[in-house]
C-alpha positions in Angstrom: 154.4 248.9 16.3 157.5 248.2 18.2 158.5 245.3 20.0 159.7 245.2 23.7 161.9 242.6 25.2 160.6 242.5 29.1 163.3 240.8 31.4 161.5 239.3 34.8 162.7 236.8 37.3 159.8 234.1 37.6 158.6 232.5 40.3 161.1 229.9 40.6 163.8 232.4 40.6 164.6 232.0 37.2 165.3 235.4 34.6 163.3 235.0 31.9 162.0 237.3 28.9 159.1 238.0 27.2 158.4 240.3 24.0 155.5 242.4 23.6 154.0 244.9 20.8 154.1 248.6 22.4 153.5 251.9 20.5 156.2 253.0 22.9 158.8 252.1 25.8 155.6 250.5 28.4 156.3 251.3 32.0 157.0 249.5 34.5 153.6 249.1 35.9 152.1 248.2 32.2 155.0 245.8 31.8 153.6 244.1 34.6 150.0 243.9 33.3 151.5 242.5 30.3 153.7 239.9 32.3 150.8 238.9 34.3 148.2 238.4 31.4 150.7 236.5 29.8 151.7 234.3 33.0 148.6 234.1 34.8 146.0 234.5 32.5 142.9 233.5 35.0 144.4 236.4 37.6 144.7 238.8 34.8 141.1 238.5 34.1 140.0 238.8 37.8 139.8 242.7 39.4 141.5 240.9 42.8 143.3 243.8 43.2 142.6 246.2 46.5 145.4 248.6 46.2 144.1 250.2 42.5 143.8 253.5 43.2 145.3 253.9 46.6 149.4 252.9 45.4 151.3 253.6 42.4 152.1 250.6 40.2 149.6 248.5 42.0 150.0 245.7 39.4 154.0 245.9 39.8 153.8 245.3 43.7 151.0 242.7 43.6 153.2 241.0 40.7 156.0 241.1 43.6 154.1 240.2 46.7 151.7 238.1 45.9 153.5 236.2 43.0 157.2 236.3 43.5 157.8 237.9 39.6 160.1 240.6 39.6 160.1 243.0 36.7 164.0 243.5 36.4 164.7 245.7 32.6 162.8 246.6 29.5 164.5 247.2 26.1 163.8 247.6 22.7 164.1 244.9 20.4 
C-alpha cells in the first residue's frame, strides 16, 4: 500500500500534513474523509451531513464551511 502525504490548512490557519495508506492517489473528497476522521473523530462518526447526495465532494465543502480546513495538495510519499 502506498502512503499519501495530505497537505491542509487547519483551523487556526496553520498548513499542516498528514500521511495516510491509499491503494492509489485518494481524491480530494476521500482526502477529506481521511482528514476529518483523523481531526474530528466524533463528527466523522456522525452522518450530520445533508448535502450527501445532492453536491459533489460533500465532505470537502463541509470540511471548508463548517470547519475552516482546507485541503490544499496531495502527494506521494
Amino acid at each position: 500500500m502506498q502512503k499519501w502525504q495530505v497537505t491542509f490548512v487547519d483551523d487556526h490557519g496553520v498548513q499542516s500534513v498528514e500521511d495516510f495508506d491509499c491503494e492509489q492517489e485518494p481524491t480530494l473528497e476521500r482526502a477529506a474523509q481521511l482528514v476529518r476522521a483523523k481531526l474530528l473523530p466524533v463528527s466523522a462518526e456522525l452522518d450530520l451531513n445533508d448535502l450527501d447526495g445532492r453536491i459533489e465532494a460533500p465532505t470537502l465543502k463541509s470540511l471548508k464551511e463548517q470547519n475552516s480546513i482546507q485541503i490544499l495538495r496531495i502527494t506521494p510519499i
